[in-house]
N, CA, C and O of each residue as an XYZ file, in Angstrom:
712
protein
N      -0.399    -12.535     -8.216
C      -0.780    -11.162     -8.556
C      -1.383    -11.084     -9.958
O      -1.931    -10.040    -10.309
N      -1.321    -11.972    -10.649
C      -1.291    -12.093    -12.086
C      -3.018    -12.443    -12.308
O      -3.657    -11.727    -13.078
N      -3.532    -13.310    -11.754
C      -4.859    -13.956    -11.653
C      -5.715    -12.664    -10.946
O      -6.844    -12.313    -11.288
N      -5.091    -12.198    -10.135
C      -5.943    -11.171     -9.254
C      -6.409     -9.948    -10.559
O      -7.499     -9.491    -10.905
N      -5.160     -9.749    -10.975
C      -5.022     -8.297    -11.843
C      -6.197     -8.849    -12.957
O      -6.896     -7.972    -13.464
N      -6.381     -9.914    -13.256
C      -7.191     -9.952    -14.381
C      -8.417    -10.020    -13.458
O      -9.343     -9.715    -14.210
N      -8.930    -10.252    -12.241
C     -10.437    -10.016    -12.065
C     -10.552     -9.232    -11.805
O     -11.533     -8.751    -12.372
N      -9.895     -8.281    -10.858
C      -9.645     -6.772    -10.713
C     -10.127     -6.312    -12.203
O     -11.349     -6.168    -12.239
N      -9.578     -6.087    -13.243
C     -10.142     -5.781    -14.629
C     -11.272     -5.715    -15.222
O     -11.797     -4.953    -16.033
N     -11.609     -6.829    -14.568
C     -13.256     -7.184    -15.060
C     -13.719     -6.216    -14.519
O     -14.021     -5.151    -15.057
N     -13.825     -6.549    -13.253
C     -14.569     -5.849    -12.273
C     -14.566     -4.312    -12.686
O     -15.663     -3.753    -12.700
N     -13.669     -3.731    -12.953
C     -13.723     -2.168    -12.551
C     -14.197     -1.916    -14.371
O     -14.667     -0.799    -14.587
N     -14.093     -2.878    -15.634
C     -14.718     -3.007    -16.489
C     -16.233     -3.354    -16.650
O     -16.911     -3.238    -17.671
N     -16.529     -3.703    -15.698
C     -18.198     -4.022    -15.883
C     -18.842     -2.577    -15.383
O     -20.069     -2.550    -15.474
N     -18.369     -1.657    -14.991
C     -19.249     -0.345    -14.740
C     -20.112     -0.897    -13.667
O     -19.975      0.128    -12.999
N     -20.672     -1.427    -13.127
C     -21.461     -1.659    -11.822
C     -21.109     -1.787    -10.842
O     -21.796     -2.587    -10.207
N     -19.915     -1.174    -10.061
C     -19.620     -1.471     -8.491
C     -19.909     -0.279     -8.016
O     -20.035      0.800     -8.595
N     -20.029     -0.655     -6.601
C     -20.423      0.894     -5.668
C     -19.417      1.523     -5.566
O     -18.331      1.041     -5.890
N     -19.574      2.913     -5.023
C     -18.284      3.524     -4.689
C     -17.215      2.783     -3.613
O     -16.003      2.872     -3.809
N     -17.561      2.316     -2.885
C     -16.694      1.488     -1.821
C     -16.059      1.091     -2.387
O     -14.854      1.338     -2.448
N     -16.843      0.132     -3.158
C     -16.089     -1.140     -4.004
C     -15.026     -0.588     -5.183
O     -13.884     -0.848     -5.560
N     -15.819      0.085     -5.435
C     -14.791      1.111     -6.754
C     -13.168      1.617     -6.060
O     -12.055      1.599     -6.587
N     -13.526      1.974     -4.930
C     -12.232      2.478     -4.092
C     -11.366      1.727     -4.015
O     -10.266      1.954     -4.518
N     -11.688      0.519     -3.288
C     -11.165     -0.852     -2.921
C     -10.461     -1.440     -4.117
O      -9.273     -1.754     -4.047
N     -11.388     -1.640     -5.540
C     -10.506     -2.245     -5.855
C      -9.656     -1.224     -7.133
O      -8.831     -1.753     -7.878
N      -9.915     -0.112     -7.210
C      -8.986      1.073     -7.968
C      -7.261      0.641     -6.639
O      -6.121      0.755     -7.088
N      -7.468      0.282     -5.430
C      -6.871      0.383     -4.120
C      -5.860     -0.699     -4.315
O      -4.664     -0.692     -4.022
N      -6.472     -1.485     -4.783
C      -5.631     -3.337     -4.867
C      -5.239     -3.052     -6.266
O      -4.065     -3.027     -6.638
N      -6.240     -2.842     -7.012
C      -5.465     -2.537     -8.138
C      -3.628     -2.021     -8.562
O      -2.883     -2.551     -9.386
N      -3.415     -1.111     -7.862
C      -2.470     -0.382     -7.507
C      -1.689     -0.794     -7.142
O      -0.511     -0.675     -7.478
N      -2.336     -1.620     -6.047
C      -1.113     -2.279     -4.699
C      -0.417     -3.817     -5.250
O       0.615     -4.365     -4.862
N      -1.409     -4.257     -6.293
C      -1.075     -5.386     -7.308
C      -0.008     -4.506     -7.927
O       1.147     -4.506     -7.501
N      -0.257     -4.048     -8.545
C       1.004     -3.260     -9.597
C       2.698     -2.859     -8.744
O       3.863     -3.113     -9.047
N       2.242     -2.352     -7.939
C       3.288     -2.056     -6.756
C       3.799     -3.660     -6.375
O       4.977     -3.993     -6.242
N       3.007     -4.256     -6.281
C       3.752     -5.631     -5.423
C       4.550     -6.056     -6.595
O       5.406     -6.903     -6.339
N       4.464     -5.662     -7.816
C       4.856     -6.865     -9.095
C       6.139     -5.348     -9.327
O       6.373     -5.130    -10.516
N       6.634     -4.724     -8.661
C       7.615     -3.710     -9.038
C       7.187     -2.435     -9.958
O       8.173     -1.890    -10.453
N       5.906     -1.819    -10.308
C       5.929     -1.376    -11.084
C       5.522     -0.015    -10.610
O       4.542      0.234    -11.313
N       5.705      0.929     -9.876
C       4.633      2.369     -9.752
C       4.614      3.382    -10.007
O       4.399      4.476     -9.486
N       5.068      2.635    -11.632
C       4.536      3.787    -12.826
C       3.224      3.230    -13.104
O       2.241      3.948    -12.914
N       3.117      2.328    -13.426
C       1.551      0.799    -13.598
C       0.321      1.458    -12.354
O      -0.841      1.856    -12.442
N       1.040      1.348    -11.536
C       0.443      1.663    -10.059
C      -0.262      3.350     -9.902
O      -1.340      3.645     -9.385
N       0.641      4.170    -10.466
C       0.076      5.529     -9.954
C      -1.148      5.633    -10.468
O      -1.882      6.147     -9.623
N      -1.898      5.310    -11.773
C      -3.078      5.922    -11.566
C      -4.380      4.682    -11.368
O      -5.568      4.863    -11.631
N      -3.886      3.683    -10.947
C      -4.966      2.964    -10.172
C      -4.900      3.382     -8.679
O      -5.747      2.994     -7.874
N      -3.925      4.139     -8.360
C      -4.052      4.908     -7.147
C      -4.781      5.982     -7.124
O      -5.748      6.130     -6.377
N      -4.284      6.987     -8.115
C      -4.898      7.949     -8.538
C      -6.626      7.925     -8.081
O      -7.222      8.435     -7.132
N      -7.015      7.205     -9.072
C      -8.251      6.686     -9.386
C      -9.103      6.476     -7.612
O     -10.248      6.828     -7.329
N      -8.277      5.935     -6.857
C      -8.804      5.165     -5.946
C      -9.014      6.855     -4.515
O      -9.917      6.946     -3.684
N      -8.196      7.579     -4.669
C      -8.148      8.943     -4.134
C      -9.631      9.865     -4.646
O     -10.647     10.265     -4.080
N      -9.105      9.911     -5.949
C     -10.395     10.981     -6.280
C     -12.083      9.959     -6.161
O     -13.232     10.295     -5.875
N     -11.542      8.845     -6.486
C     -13.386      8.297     -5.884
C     -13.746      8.642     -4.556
O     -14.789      9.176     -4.178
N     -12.519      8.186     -3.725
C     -12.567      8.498     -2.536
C     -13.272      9.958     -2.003
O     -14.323     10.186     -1.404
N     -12.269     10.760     -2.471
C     -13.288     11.875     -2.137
C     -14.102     12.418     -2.638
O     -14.871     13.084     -1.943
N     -14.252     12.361     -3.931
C     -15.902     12.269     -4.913
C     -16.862     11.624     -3.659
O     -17.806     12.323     -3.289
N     -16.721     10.773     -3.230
C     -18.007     10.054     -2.470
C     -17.621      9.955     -0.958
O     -17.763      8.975     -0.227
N     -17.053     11.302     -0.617
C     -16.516     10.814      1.255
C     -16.574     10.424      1.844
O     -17.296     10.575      2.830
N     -15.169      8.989      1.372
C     -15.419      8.027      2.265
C     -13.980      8.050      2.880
O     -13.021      7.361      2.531
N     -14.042      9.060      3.943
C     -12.549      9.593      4.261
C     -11.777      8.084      4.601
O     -10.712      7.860      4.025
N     -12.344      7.051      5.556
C     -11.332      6.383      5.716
C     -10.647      5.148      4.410
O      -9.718      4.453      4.821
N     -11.058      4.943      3.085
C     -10.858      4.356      2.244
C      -9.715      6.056      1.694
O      -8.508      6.018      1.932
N     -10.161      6.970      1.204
C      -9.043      8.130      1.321
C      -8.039      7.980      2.060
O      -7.012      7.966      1.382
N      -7.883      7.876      2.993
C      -6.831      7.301      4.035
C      -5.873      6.298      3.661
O      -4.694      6.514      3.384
N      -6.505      5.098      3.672
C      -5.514      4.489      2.806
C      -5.047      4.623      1.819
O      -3.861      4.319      1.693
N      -5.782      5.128      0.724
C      -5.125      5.634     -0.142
C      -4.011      6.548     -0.107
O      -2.850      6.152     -0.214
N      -4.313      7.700      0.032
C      -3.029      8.121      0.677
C      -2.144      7.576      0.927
O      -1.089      7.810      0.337
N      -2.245      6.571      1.968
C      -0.993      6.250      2.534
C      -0.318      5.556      1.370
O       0.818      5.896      1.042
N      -1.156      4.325      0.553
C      -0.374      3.476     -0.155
C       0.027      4.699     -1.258
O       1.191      4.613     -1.650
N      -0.657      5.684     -1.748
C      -0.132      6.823     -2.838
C       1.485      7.220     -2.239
O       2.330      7.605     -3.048
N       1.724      7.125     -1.181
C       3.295      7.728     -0.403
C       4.044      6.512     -0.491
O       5.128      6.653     -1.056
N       3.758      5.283     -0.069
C       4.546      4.278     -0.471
C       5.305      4.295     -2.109
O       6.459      4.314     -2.538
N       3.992      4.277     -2.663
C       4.151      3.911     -4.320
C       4.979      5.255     -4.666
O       5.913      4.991     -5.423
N       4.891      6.724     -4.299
C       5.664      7.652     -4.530
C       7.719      7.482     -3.987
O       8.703      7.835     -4.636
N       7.649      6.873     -2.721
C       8.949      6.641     -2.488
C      10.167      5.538     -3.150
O      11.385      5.367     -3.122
N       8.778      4.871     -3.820
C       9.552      3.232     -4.648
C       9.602      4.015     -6.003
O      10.467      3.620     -6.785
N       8.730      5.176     -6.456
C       8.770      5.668     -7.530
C      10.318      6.624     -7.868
O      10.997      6.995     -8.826
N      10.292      6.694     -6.430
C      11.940      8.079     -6.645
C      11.186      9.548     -6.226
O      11.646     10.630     -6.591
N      10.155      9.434     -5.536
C       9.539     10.882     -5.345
C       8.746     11.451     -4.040
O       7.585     11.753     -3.767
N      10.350     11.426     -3.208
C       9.887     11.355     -1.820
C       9.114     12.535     -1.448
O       8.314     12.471     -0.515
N       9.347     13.897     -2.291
C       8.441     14.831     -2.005
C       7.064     14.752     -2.629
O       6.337     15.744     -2.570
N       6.703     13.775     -3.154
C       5.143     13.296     -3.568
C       5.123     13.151     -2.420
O       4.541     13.816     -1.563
N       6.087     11.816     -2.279
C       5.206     10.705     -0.821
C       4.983     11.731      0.169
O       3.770     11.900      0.285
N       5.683     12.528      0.972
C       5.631     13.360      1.947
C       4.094     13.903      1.873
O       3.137     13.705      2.621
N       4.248     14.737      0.563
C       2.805     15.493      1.009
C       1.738     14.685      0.924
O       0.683     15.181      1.319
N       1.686     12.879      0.264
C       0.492     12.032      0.588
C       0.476     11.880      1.670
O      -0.620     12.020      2.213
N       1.765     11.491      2.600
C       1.815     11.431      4.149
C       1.209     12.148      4.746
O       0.430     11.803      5.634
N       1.506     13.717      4.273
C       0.982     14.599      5.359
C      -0.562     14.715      5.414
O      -1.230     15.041      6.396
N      -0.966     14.414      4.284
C      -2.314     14.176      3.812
C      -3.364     13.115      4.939
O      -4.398     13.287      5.584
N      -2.510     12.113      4.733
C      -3.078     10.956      5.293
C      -2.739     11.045      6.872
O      -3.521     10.361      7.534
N      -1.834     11.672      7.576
C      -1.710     12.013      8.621
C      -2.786     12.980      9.357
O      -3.404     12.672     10.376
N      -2.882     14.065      8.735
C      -4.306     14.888      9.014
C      -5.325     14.395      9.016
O      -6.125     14.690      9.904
N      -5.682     13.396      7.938
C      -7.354     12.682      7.899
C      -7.059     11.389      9.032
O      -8.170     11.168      9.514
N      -6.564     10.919      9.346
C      -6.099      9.288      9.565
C      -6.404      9.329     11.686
O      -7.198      8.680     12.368
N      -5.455     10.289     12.054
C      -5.916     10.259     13.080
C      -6.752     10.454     14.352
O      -6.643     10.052     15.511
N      -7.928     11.491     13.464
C      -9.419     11.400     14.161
C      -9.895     10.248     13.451
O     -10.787     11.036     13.137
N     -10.201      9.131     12.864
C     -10.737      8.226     12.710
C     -10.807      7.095     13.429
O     -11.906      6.540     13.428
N      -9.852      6.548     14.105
C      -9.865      5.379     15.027
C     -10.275      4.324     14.614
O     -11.006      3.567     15.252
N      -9.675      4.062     13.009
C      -9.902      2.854     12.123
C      -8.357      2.539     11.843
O      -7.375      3.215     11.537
N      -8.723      0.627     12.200
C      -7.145     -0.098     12.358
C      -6.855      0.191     10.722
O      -5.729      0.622     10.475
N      -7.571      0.037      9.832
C      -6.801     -0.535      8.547
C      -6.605      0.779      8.131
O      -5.395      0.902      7.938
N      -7.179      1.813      7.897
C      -6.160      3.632      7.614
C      -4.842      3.656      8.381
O      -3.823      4.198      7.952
N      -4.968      2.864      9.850
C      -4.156      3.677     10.933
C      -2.585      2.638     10.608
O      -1.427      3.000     10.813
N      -3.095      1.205     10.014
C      -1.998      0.449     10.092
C      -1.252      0.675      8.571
O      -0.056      0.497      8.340
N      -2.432      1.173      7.477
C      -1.675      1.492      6.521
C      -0.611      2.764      6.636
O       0.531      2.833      6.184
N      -1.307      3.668      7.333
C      -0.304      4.983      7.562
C       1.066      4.805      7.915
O       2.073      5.129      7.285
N       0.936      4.171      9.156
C       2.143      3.489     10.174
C       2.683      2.663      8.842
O       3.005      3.427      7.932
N       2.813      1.540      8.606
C       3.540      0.984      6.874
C       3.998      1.911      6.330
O       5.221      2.037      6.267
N       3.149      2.825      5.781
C       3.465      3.848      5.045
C       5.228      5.015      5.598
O       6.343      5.263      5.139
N       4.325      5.375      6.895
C       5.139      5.901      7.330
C       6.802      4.842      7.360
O       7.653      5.068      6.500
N       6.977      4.007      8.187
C       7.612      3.381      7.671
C       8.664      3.307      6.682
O       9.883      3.423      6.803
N       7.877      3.072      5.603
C       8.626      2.890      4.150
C       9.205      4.444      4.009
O      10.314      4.561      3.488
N       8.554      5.562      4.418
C       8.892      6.588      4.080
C      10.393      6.730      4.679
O      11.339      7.198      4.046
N      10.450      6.189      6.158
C      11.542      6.784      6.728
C      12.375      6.078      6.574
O      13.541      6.412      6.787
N      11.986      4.731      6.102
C      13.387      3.912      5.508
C      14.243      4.735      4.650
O      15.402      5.121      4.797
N      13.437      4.897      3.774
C      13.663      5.542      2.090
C      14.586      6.348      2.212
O      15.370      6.502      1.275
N      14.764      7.280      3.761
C      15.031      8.263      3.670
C      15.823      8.848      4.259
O      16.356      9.957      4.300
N      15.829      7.311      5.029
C      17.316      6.665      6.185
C      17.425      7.176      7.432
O      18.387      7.366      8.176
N      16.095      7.389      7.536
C      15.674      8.457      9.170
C      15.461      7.030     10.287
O      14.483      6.920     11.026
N      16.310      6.267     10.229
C      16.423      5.145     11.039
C      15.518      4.607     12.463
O      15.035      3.553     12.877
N      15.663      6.509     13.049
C      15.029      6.524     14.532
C      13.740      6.872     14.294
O      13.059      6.759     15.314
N      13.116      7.265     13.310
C      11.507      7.161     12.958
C      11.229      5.976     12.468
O      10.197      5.504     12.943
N      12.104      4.901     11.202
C      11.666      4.239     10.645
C      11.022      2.894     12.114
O      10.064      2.135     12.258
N      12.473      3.353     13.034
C      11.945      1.739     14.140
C      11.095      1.535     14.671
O      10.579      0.443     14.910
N      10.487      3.530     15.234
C       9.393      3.779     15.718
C       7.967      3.405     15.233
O       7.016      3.014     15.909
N       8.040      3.590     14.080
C       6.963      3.151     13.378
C       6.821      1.761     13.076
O       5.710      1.271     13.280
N       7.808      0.970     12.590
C       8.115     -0.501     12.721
C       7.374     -1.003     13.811
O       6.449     -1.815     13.785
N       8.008     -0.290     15.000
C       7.521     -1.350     16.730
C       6.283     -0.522     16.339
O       5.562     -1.426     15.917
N       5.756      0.314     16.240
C       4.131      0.584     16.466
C       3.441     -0.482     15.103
O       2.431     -1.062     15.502
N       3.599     -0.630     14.459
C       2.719     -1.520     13.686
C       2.919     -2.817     14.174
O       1.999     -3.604     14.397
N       4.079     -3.045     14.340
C       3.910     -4.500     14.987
C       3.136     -4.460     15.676
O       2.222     -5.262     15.483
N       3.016     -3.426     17.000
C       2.331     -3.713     18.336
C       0.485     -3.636     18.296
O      -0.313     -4.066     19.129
N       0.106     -2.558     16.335
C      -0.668     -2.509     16.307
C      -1.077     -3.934     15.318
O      -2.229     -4.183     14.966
N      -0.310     -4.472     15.098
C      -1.042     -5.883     13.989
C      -1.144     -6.883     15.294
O      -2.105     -7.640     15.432
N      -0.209     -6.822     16.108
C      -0.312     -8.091     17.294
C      -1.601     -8.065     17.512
O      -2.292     -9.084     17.480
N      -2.270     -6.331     17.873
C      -3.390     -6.000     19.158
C      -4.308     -6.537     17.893
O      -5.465     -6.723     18.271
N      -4.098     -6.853     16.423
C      -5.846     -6.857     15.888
C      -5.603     -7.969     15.625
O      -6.523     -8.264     14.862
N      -4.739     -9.163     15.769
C      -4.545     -9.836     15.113
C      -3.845    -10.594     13.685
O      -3.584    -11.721     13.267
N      -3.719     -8.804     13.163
C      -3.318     -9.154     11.706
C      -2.008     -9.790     11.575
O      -1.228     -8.925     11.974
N      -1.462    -10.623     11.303
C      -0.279    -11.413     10.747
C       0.641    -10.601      9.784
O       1.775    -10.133      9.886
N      -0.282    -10.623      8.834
C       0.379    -10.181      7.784
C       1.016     -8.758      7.926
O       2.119     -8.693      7.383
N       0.539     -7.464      8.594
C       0.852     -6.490      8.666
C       2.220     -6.900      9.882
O       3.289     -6.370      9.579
N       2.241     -7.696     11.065
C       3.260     -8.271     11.556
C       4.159     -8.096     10.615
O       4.847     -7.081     10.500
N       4.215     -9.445      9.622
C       5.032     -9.791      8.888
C       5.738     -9.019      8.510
O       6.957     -9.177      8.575
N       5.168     -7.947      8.000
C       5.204     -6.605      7.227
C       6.469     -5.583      7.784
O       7.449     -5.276      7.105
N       6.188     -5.114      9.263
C       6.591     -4.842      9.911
C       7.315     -5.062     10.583
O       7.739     -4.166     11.313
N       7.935     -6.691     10.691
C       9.268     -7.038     11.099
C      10.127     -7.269     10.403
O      11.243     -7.397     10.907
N       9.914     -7.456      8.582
C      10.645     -6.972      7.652
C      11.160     -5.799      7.864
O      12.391     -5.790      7.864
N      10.595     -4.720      8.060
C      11.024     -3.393      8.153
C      11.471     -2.735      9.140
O      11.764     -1.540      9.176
N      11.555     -3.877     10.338
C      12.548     -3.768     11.595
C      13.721     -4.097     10.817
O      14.645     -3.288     10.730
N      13.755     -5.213     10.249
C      14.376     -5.929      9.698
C      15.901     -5.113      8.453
O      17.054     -5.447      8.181
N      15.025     -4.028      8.073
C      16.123     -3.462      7.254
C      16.339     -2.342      7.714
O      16.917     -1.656      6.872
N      16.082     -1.596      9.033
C      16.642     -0.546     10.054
C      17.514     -1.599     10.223
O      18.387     -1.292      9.411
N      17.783     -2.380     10.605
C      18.992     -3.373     11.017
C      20.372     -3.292     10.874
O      21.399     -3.026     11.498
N      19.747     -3.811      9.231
C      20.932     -3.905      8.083
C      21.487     -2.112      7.621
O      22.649     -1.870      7.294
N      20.627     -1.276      7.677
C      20.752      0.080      7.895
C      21.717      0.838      8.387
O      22.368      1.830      8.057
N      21.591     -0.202      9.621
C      22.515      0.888     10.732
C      23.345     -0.366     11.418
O      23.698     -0.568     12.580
N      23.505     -1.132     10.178
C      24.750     -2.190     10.449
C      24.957     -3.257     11.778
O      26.016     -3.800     12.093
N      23.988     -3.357     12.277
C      23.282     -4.066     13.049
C      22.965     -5.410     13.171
O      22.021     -5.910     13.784
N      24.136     -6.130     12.316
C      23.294     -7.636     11.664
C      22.297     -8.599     12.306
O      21.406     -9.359     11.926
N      23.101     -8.049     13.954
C      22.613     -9.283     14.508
C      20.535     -8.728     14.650
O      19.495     -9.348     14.430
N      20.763     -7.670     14.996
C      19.470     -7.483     15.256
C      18.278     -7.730     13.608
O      17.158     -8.240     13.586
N      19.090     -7.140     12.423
C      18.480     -7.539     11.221
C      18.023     -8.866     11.447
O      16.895     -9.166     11.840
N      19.171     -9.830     11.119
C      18.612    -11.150     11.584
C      17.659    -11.749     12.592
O      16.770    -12.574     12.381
N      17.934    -11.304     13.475
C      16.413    -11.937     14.308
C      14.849    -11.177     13.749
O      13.862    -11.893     13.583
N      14.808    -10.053     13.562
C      13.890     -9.891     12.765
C      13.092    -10.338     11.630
O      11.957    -10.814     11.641
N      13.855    -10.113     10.669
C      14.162    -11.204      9.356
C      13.691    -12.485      9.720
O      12.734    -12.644      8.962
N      13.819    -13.817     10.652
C      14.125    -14.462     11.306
C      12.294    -14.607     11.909
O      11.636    -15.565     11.504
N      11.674    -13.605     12.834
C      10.796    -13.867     13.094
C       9.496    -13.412     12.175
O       8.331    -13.773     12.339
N      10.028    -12.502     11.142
C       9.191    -12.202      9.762
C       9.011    -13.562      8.989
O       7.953    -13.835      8.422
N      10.262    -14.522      8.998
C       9.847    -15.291      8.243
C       8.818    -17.026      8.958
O       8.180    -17.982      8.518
N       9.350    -16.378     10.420
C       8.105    -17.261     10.796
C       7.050    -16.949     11.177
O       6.245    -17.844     11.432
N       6.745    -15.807     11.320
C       5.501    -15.482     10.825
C       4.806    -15.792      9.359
O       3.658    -16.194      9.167
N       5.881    -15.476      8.324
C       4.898    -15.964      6.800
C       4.727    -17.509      6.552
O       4.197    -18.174      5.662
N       5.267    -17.740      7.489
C       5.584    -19.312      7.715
C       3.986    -20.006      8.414
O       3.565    -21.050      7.917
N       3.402    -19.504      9.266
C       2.243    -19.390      9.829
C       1.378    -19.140      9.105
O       0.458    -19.951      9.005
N       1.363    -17.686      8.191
C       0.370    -17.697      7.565
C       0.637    -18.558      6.317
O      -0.342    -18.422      5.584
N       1.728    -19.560      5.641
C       1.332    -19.806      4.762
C       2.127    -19.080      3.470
O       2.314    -19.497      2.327
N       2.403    -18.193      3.930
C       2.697    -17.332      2.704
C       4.525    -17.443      2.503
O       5.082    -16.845      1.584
């Protein structure tokens, strides 16, 4: 995360990227900061990555945003942020019929209902991202998502089922490598 964050830097320091690109990486930017524990670091490379977004409507890069803005709000302690990014990203997200808004939402969602110990939404959303990373291929969002089967588990005291989850999360990162 450390190597990334410094080209990320450059980049959004050299003043010449397109808006896409500006989105994208205001987007990683963020999600770097978030991965390394931080989303106080994180909120306004999120920030940033929202208002380009809709400065230049590019609803489905908005979309994700959003969603990761509700993540980074629930790790922050501010589930009524995250909510109304949710609800946000829920309204734009599902006339689009784009995997990477639709799989960030579902994550999103997710994390939200962990957070929030709503167990019977969090699984729901869990098995739908899985079923939606299987259908595109993505691994990593797998991965992602059987972690977070993974701690409905332990949640609702469940070990055995935590564990096999856990269990096939880690052979999945095992596959990819990671």
């Amino acid at each position: 995360t450390t190597e990334a964050v410094l080209w990320l830097d450059q980049l959004l320091t050299a003043g010449d990227a397109s808006p896409p690109t500006l989105v994208r990486a205001y987007y990683l930017r963020g999600w770097l900061s978030l991965l390394q524990g931080d989303p106080v670091a994180a909120r306004p490379w999120i920030d940033h990555a929202i208002a380009t977004a809709r400065e230049t409507e590019q609803v489905t890069l908005l979309s994700e945003s959003l969603s990761i803005a509700a993540t980074n709000e629930d790790v922050a302690g501010d589930p009524e942020a995250a909510r109304r990014y949710l609800d946000e990203a829920e309204a734009i997200t599902l006339g689009l019929n784009d995997f990477p808004a639709t799989i960030e939402l579902v994550l999103s969602q997710s994390v939200h209902a962990i957070f929030q110990r709503d167990l019977g939404t969090a699984m729901a959303a869990s098995l739908e991202g899985v079923r939606l990373g299987r259908e595109a291929g993505d691994l990593f969002r797998v991965e992602s998502m059987l972690g977070h089967l993974g701690m409905v588990g332990l949640l609702s005291d469940d070990h055995a089922a935590a564990n096999s989850r856990f269990v096939e999360a880690l052979e999945v990162a095992r596959a990819l490598g990671n």
